[in-house]
C-alpha positions as CSV (number, residue, x, y, z in Angstrom):
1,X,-61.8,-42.8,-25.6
2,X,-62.2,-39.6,-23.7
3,X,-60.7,-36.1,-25.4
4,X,-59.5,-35.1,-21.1
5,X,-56.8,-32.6,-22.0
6,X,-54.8,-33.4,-18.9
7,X,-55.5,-36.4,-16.0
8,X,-57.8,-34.9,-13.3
9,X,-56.7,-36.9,-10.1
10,X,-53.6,-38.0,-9.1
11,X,-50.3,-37.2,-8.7
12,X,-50.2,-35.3,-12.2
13,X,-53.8,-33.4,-12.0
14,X,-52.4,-30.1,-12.4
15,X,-52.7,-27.6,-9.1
16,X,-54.7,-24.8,-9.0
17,X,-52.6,-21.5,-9.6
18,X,-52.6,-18.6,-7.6
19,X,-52.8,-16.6,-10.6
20,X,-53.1,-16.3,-14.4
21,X,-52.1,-14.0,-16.7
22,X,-51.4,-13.6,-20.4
23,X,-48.0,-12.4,-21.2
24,X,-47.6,-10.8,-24.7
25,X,-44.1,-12.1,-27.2
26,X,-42.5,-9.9,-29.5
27,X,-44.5,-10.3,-32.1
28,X,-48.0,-10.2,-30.7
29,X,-48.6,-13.7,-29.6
30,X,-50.4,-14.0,-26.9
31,X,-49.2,-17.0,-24.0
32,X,-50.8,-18.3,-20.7
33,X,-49.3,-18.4,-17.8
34,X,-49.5,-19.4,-14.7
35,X,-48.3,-18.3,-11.0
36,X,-48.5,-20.9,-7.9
37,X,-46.5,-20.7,-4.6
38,X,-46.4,-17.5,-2.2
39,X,-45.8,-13.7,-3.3
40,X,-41.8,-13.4,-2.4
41,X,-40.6,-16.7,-2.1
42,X,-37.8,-17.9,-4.6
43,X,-38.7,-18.1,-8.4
44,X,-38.8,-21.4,-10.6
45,X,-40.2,-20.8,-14.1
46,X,-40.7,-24.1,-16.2
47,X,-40.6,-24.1,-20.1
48,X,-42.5,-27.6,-21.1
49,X,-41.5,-29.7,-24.1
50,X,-43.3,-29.9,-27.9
51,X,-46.8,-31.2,-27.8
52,X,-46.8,-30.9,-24.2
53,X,-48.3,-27.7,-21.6
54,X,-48.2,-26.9,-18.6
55,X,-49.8,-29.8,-17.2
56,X,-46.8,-31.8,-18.0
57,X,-45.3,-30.0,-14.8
58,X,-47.8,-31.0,-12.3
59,X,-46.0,-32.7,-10.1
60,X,-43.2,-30.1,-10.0
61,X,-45.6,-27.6,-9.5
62,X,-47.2,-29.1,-6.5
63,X,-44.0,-29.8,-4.7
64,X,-42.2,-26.7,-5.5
65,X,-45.2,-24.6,-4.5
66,X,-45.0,-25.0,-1.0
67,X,-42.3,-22.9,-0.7
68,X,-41.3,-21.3,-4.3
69,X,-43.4,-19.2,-6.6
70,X,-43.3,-21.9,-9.4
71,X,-43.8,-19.3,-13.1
72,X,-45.2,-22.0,-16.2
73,X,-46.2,-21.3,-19.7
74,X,-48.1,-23.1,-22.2
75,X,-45.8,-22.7,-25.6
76,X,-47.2,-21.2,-28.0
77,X,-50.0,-22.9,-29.7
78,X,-49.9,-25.4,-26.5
79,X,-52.4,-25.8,-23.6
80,X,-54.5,-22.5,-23.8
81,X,-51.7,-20.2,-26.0
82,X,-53.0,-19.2,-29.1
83,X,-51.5,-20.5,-31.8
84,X,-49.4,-18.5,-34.2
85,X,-48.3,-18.3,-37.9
86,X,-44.6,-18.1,-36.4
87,X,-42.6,-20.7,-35.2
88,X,-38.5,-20.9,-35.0
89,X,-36.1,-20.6,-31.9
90,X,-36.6,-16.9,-32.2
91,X,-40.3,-17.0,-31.5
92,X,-39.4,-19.4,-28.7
93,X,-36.9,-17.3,-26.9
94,X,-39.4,-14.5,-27.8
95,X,-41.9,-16.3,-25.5
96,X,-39.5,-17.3,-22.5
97,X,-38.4,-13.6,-22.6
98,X,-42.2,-11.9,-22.5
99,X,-42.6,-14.8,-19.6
100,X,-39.7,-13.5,-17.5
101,X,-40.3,-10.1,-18.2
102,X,-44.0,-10.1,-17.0
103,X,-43.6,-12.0,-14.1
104,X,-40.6,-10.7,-12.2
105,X,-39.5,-8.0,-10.6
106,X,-36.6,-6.0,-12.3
107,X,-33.0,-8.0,-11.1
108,X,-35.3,-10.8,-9.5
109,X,-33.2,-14.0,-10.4
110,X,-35.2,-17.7,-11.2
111,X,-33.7,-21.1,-11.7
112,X,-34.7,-21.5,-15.0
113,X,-35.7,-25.4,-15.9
114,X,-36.6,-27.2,-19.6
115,X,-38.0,-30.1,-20.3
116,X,-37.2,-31.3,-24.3
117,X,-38.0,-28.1,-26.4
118,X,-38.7,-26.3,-23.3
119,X,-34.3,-26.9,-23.1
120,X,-33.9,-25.5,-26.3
121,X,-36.0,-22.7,-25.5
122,X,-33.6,-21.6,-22.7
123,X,-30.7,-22.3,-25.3
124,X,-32.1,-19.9,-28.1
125,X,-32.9,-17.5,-25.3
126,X,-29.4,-17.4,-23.5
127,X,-27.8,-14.5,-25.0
128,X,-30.9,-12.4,-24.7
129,X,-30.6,-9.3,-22.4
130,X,-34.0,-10.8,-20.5
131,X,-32.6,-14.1,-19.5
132,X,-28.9,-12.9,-18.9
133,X,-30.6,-10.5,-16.0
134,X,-32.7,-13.3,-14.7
135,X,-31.3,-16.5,-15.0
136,X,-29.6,-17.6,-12.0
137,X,-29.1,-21.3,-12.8
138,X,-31.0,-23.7,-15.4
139,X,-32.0,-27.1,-15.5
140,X,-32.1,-28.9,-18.9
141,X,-33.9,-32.2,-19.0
142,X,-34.1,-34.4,-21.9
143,X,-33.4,-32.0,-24.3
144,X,-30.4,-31.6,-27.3
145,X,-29.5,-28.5,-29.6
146,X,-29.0,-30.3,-33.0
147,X,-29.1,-32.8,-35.5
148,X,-32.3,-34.1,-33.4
149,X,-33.6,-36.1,-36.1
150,X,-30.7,-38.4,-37.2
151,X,-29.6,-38.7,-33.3
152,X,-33.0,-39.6,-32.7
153,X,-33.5,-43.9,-32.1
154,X,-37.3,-44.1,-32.2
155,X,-36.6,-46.0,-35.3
156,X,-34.7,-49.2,-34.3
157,X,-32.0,-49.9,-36.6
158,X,-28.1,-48.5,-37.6
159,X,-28.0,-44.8,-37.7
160,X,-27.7,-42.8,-41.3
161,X,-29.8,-41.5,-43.9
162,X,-32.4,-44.0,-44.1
163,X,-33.2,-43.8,-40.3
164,X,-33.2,-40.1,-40.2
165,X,-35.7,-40.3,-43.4
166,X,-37.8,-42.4,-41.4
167,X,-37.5,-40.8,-38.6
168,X,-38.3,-37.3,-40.0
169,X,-41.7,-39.1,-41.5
170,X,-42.5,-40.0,-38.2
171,X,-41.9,-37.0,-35.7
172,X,-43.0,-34.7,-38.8
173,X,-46.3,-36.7,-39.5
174,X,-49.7,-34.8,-40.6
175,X,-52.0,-37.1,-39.4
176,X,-54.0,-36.7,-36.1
177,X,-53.2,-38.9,-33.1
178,X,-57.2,-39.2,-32.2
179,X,-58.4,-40.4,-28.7
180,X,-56.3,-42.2,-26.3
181,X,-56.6,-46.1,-26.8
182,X,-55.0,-48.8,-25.1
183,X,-52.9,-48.7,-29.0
184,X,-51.8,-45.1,-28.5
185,X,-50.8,-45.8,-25.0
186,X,-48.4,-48.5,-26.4
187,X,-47.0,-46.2,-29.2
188,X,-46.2,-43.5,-27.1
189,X,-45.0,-45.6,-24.3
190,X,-42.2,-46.7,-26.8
191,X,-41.8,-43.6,-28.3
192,X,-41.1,-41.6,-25.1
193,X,-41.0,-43.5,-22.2
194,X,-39.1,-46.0,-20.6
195,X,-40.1,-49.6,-20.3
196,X,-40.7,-49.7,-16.6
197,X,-42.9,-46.7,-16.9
198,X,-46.3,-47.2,-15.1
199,X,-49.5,-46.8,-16.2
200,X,-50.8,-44.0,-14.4
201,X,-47.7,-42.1,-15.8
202,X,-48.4,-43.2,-19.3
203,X,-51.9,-42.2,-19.2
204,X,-50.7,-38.8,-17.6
205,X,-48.4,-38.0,-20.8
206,X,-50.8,-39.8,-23.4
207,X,-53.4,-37.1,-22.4
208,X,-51.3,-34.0,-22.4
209,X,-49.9,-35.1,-25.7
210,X,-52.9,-35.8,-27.6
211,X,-54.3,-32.5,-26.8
212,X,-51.8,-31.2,-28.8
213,X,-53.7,-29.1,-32.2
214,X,-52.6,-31.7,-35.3
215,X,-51.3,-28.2,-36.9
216,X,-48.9,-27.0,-33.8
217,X,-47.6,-30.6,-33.9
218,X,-46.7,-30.8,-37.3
219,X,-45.3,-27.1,-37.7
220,X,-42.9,-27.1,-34.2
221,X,-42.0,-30.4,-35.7
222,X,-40.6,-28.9,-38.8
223,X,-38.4,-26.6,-37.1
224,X,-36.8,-29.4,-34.7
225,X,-36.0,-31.1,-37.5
226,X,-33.7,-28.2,-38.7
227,X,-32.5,-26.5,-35.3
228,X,-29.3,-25.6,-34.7
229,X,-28.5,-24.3,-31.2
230,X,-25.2,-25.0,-30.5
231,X,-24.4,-21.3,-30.2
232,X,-26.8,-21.0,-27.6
233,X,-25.5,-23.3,-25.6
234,X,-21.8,-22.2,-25.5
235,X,-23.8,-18.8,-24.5
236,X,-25.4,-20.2,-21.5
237,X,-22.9,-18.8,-19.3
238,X,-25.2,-19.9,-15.3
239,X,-24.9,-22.6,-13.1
240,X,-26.7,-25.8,-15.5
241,X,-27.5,-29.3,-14.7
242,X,-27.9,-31.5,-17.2
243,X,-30.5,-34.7,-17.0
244,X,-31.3,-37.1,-19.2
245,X,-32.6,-40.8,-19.5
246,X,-30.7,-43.6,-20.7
247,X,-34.0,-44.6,-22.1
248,X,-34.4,-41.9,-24.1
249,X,-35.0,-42.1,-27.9
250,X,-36.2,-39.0,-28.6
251,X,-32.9,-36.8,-27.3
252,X,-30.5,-39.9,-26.6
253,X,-27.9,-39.6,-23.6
254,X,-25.0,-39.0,-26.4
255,X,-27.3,-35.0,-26.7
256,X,-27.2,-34.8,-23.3
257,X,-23.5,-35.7,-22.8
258,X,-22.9,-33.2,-25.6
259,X,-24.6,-30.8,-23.5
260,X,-22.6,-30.8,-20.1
261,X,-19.4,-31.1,-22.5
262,X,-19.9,-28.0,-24.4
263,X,-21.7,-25.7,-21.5
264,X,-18.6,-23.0,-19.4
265,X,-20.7,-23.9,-15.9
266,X,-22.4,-27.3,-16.0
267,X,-22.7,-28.4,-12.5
268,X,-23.4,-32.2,-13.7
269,X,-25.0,-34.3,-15.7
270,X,-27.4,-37.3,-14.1
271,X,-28.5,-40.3,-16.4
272,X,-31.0,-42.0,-15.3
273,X,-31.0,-45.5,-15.3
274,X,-34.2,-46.9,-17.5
275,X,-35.9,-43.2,-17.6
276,X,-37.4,-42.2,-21.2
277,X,-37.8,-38.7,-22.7
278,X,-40.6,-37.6,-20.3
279,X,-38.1,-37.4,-17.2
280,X,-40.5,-34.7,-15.3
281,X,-43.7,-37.1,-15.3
282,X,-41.0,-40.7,-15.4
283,X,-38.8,-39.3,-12.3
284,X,-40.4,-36.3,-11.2
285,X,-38.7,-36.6,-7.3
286,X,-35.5,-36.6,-8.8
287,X,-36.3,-33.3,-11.2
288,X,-38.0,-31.3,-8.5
289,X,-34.7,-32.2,-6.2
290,X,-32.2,-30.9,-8.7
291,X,-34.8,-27.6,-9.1
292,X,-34.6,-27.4,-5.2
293,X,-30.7,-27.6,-5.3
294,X,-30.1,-24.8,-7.9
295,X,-32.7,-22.3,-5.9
296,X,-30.7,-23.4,-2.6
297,X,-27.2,-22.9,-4.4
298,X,-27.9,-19.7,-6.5
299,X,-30.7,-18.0,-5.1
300,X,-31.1,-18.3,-1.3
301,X,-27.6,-18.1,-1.3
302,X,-27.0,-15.2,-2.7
303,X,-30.2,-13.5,-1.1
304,X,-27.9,-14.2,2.6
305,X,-25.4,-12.8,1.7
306,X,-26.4,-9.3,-0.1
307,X,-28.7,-9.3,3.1
């Protein structure tokens, strides 16, 4: 029944950073960050999902530290951000800007990687003069740019209006999750995982997520239900892989397919056999390897030869 607002052993106990700052958005709002990894080695900043933090990137973070400088945020209104009276795509590509901007050097290049709304983060942010001079490649997981709600199949029956209805009453919901039970376990083990999930990963995500404010939840909710990104993504003109589980009910492989159809430079698109929504805590091995790949491909690469 505890309120822990992240697991505090284990493979998901979030690392120690290096640093912390707060990085200031357009419009005032103020957002944590965090730096781990070594001054001057190459740059991975990770956007997390809606209800999620920067916790949710744990196990990333402690891989990818040993020989990157690994750049998370908590959203706003998430983990230790502030909440604020705004939220839309703007305010989200906003944030991702201020976060770039703060932490790297002018012309330093990142792989850039989002999990869920973290993805569509990136997507409203792609045309923006901040990401265009830092993004060297991006990682989407789990993550779609439209018509989220009626794609969605938490609700188990034939798509049209009177899923998406009740679908929209779910995700959109008011009322608070309260403590983690063995019940709120289940629920969000259907919700957002896959079946084969274990517990320890479960428990991980059940934590994170129900440390989410009832009021962030519900307004970020409200604009998913109405995004439209698809201009973003035919904007994301770097290097992108695409992942997504074939588990998923939340962004369903037919988003993610959608994805690495419409994007100039997709370098693939991985489904993952059994994997829910929460592919960074469900497959984090496979995540962190596709990070290491883009750094190695469109970083490190690049820093050889300009040498």
């Amino acid at each position: 029944m505890s309120r822990l607002l992240h697991v505090d052993s284990g493979p998901y106990a979030p690392p120690s950073p290096v640093r912390e700052l707060t990085a200031i958005s357009a419009d005032g709002a103020r957002l944590h960050v965090e730096v781990h990894g070594p001054e001057g080695a190459p740059a991975v900043v990770l956007a997390h999902g809606w209800t999620c933090s920067t916790a949710f990137w744990a196990a990333q973070i402690r891989d990818l530290a040993a020989d990157h400088r690994v750049i998370a945020y908590d959203q706003r209104g998430h983990g230790r951000s502030p909440a604020s009276p705004a939220c839309s795509a703007d305010a989200l590509a906003d944030d991702l800007e201020a976060v770039l901007e703060a932490t790297l050097a002018p012309g330093e290049q990142a792989v850039i990687a989002g999990h869920s709304m973290g993805g569509m983060t990136v997507m409203a942010a792609s045309g923006r003069a901040a990401f265009r001079a830092h993004a060297a490649a991006v990682l989407l997981c789990s993550t779609g740019s439209s018509e989220l709600v009626a794609a969605s199949t938490v609700v188990p029956m034939r798509a049209g209006r009177v899923r998406t209805w009740l679908t929209r009453r779910i995700l959109g919901s008011r009322a608070p999750l309260g403590p983690v039970t063995p019940l709120a376990r289940r629920i969000l083990k259907y919700g957002t995982m896959g079946p084969g999930s274990a517990p320890h990963m479960i428990e991980a995500c059940a934590r994170i997520v129900h440390a989410c404010p009832r009021k962030v939840r519900y307004s970020w909710s409200q604009v998913l239900d109405l995004l439209d990104l698809d201009h973003g993504v035919r904007e994301l003109d770097v290097p992108t892989a695409v992942i997504v589980g074939t588990a998923d009910r939340l962004t369903p492989p037919a988003q993610a397919r959608a994805l690495a159809a419409a994007l100039s430079r997709c370098t693939g698109i991985v489904e993952l056999p059994g994997i829910g929504h929460m592919t960074p805590i469900e497959a984090p091995e496979l995540v962190t390897s596709t990070v290491r790949e883009l750094v190695h491909a469109h970083i490190q690469v690049v820093s050889e030869e300009s040498a």
